[in-house]
C-alpha positions as CSV (number, residue, x, y, z in Angstrom):
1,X,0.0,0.0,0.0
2,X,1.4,3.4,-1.1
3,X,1.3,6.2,1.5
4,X,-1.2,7.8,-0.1
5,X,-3.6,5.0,-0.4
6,X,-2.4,4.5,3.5
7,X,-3.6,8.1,4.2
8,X,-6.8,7.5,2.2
9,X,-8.0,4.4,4.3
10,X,-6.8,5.9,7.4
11,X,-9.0,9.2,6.9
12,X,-12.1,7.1,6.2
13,X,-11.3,4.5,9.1
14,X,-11.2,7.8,11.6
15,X,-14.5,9.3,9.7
16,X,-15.7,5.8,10.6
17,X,-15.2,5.5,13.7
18,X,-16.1,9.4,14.4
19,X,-19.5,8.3,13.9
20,X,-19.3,6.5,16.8
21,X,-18.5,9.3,19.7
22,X,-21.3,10.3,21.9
23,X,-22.7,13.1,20.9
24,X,-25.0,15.3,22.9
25,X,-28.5,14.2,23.1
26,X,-27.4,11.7,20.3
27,X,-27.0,8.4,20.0
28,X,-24.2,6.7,17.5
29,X,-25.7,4.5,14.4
30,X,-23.6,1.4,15.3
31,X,-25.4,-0.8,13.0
32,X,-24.4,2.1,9.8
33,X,-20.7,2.0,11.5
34,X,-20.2,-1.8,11.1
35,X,-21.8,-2.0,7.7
36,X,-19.0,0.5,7.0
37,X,-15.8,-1.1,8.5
38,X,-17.1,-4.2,6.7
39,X,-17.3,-2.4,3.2
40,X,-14.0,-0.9,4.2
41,X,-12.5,-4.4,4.8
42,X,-13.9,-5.9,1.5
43,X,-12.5,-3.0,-0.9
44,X,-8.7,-3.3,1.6
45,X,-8.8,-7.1,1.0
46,X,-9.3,-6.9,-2.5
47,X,-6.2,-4.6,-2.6
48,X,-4.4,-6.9,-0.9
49,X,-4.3,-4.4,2.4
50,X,-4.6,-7.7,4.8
51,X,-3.4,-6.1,7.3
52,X,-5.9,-3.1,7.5
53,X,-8.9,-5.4,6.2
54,X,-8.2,-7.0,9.5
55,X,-8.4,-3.8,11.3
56,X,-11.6,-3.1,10.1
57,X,-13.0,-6.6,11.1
58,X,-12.0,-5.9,14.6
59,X,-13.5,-2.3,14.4
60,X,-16.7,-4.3,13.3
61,X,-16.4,-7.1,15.9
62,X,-16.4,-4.3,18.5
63,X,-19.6,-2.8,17.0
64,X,-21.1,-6.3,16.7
65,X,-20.4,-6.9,20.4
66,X,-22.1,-3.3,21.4
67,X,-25.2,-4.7,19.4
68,X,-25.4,-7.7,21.4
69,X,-25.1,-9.8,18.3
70,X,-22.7,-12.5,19.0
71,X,-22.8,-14.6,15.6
72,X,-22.3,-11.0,13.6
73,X,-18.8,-10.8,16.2
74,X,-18.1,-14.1,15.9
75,X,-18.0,-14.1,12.1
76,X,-16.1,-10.8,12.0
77,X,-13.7,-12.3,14.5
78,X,-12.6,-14.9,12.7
79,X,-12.5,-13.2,8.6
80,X,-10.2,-10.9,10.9
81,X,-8.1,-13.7,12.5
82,X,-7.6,-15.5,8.8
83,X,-6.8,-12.0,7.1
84,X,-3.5,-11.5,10.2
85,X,-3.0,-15.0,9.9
86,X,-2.2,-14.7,5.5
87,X,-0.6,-11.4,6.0
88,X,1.8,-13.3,8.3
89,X,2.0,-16.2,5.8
90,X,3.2,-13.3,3.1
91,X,6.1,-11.9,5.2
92,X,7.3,-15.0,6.1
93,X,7.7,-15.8,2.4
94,X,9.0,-12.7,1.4
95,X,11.2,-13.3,4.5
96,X,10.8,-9.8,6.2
97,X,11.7,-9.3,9.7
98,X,9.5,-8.6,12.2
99,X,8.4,-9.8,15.7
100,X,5.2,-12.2,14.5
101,X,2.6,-9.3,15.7
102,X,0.5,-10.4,13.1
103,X,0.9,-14.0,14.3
104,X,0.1,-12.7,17.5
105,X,-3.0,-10.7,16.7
106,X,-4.5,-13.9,14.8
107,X,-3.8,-16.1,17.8
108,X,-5.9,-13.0,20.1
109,X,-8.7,-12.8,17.2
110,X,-8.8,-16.7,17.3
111,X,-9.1,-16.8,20.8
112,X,-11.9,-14.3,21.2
113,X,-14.0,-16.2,18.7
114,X,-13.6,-19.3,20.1
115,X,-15.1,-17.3,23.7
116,X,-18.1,-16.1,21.3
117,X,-18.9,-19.5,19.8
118,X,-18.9,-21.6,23.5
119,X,-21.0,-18.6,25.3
120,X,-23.2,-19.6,22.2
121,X,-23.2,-22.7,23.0
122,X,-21.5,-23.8,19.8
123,X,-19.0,-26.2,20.9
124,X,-18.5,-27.4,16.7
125,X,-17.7,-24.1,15.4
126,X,-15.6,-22.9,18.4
127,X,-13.8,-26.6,17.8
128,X,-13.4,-26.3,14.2
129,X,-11.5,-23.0,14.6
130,X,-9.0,-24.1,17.5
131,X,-8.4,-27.0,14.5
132,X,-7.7,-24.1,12.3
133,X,-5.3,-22.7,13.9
134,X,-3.5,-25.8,15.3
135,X,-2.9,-26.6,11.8
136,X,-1.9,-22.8,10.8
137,X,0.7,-23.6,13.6
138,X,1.5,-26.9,12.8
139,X,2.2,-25.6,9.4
140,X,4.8,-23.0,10.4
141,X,6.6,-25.4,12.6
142,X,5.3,-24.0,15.9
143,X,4.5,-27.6,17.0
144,X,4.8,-26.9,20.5
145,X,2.5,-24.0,20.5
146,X,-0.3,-26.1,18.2
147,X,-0.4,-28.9,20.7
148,X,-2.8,-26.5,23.4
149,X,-5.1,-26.0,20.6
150,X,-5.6,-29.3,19.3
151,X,-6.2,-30.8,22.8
152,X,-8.8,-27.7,22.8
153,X,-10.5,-29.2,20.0
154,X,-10.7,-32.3,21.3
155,X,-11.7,-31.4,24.4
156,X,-14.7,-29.5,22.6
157,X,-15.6,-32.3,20.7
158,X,-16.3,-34.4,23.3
159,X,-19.9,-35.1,22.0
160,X,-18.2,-36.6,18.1
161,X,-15.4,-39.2,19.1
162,X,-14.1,-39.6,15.8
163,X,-13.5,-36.0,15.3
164,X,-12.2,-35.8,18.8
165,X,-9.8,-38.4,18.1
166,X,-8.8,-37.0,15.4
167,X,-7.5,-33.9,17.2
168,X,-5.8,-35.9,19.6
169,X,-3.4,-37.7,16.7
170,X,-2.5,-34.5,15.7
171,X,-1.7,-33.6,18.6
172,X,0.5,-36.9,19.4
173,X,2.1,-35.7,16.1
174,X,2.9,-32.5,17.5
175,X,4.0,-34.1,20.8
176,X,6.9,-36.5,18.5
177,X,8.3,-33.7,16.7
178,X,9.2,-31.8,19.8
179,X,10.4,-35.4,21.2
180,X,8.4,-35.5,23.8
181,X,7.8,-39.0,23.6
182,X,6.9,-39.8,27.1
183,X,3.2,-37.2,26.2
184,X,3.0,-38.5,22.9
185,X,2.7,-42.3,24.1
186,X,0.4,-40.7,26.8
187,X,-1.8,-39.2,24.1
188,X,-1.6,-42.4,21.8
189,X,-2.6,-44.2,25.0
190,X,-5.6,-42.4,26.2
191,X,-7.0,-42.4,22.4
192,X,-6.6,-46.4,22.4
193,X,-8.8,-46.8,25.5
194,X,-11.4,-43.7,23.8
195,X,-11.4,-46.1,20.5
196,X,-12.2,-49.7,23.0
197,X,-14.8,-47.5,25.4
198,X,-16.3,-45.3,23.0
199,X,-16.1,-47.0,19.4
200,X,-18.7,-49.1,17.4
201,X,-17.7,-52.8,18.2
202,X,-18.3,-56.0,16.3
203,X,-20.9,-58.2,18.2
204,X,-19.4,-60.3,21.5
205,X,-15.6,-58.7,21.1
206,X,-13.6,-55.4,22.2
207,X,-12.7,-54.8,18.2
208,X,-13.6,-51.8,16.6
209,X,-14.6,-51.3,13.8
210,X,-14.8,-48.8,11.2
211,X,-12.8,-45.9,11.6
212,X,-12.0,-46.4,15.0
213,X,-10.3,-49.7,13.9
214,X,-7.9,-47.8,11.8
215,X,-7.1,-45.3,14.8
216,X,-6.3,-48.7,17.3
217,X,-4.1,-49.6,14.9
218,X,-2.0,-46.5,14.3
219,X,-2.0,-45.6,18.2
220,X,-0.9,-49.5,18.7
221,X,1.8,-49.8,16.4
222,X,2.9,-46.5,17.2
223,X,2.6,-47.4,20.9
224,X,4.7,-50.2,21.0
225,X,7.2,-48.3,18.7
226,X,7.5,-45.6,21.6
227,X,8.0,-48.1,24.2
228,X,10.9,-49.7,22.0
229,X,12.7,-46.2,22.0
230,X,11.9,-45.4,25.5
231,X,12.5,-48.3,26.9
232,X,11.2,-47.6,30.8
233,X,13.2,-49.8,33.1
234,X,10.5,-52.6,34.1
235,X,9.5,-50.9,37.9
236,X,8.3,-47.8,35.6
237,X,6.7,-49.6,33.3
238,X,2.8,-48.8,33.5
239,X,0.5,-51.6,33.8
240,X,-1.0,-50.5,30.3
241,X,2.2,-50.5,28.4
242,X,3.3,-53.8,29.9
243,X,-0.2,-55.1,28.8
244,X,0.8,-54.7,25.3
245,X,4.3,-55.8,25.5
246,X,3.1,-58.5,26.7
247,X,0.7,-59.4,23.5
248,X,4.3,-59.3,21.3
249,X,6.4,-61.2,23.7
250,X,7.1,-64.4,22.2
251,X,5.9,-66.6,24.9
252,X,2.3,-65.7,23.8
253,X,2.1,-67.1,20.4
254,X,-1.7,-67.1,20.2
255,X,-1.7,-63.6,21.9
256,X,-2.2,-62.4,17.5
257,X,-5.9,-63.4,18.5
258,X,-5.9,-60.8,21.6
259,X,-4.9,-58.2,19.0
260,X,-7.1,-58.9,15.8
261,X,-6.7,-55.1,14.9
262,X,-3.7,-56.3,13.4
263,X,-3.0,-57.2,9.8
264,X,-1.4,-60.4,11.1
265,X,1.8,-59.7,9.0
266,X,2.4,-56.4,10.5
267,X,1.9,-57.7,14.0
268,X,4.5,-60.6,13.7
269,X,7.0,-58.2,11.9
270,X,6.4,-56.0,15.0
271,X,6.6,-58.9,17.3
272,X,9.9,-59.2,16.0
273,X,11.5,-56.2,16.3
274,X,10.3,-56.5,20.2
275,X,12.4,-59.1,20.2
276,X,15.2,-57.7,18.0
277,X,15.5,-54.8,20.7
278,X,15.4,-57.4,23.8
279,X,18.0,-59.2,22.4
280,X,20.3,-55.8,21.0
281,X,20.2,-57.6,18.1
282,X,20.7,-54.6,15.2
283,X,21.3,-56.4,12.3
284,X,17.8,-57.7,12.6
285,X,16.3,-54.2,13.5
286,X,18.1,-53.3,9.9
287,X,16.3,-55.8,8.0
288,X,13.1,-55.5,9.7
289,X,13.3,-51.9,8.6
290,X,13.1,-52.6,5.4
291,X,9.9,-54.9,5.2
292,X,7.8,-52.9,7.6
293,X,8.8,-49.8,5.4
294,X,6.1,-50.0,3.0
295,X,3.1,-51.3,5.6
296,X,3.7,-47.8,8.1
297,X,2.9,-44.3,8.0
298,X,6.0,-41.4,7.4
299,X,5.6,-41.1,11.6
300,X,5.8,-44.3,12.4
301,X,8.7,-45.4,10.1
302,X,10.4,-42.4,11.8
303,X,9.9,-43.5,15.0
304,X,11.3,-47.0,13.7
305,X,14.4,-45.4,12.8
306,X,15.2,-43.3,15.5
307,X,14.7,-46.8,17.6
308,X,17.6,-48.3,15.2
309,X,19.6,-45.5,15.6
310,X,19.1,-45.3,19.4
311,X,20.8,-49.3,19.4
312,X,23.5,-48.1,17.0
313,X,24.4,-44.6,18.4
314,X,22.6,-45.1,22.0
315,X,21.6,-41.5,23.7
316,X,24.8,-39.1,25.3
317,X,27.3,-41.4,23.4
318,X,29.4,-40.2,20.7
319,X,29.0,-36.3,19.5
């Protein structure tokens, strides 16, 4: 935006917001002002003016609020969340410095209309935007700080499990690439016992089905991946985790039956790299790499690496 342009919208932002003083004996058209800001905000957006078009979405949030309409704040809320959150997006790839206010006012803006949709009682919308910007985060790398909103969203989605779950990998994702793998296989856990408790189950067993049979498996496989790379000496071991060691220790060779969420191929691979790590043996591990390689996701065949490389190079040895 040229200065002169700059000097335009801030003239007609100030005539704006003029109109609502308190005059004597008269009282300010708020309804007129917020049509305004939000005619102002359209024409700066389709300059590209983000950062002003979000401006004038907070100036009309404000007026929203003073009319006691709370969908008319929550809406302008969030357009002006989105408009910070792309003008931060452009200055990070133009790479110009600056101290991530416009990160910061998006996080506020997000925040707010969050508040607006639960005193609404709209638990879906004020969960679908913490999801938004968990992902926003997620995206810029700020894993650490995305993790509080997803658990938000799943907290708020208490009433659809699948969505809820959903929130909850994410934020197990989070949790693994700021290697906190002790709250990830805490997170992994607690979705495992959501999917047994919660899930649709076939007739006379305590397998899921559906979608919540996919999400057992992920948080299992990952689970026992964790525990590999962990590995909690056996008087911290919680009884859950030793639970499902147990199922892969080779003792129990009928134990595939306990665990029919299991392609049975993946299971015995995975029952043998339990054993590979017992027994230190990394030669194994190496091979066992390579044909479970294909059947995991990206995260979990990270987490399979970073055990290998925990046997060859094991944690405060070498650089």
């Amino acid at each position: 935006m040229n200065m002169a342009a700059e000097g335009d919208f801030l003239m007609r932002y100030r005539a704006v917001s003029n109109k609502l003083k308190k005059r004597f004996l008269r009282k300010p058209n708020v309804a007129e002002a917020s049509e305004q800001f939000g005619q102002l905000a359209k024409e700066l957006k389709q300059q590209d003016c983000l950062q002003y078009a979000a401006f004038c979405n907070l100036a009309m949030a404000r007026c929203e609020q003073t009319l006691f309409n709370a969908p008319g704040e929550a809406l302008a809320l969030t357009e002006a969340a989105r408009l910070f959150l792309l003008s931060e997006r452009e200055n990070r790839s133009l790479r110009a410095p600056g101290f991530d206010e416009h990160l910061q006012a998006a996080l506020n803006c997000y925040s707010f209309a969050v508040k607006v949709y639960i005193e609404m009682n709209q638990p879906v919308m004020a969960a679908s935007l913490s999801l938004e910007l968990g992902n926003a985060l997620k995206e810029m790398n700020r894993h650490g700080e995305a993790i509080v909103h997803y658990q938000r969203a799943a907290e708020l989605q208490a009433q659809t499990p699948i969505e809820s779950l959903l929130s909850l990998g994410e934020m197990a994702s989070c949790k693994i690439l700021t290697r906190d793998y002790d709250g990830a296989l805490a997170v992994l856990t607690e979705m495992q016992y959501m999917c047994q408790e919660r899930g649709l189950q076939l007739p006379g067993t305590n397998t899921p089905v559906g979608a919540f049979l996919d999400i057992v498996a992920r948080c299992e496989i990952s689970r026992v991946l964790l525990l590999m790379l962990l590995e909690p000496p056996p008087q911290k071991l919680l009884p859950e985790h030793a639970q499902t060691l147990e199922r892969y220790a080779w003792e129990s060779f009928d134990s595939h039956s306990q665990v029919t969420f299991l392609p049975e191929n993946v299971f015995l691979l995975l029952q043998s790299v339990v054993m590979a790590c017992q027994e230190k043996d990394t030669e194994s591990l190496k091979s066992l790499q390579t044909e479970l390689w294909p059947l995991l996701s990206a995260e979990q065949n990270h987490l399979l690496h970073l055990v290998l490389q925990e046997r060859i190079t094991p944690s405060g040895q070498g650089i």
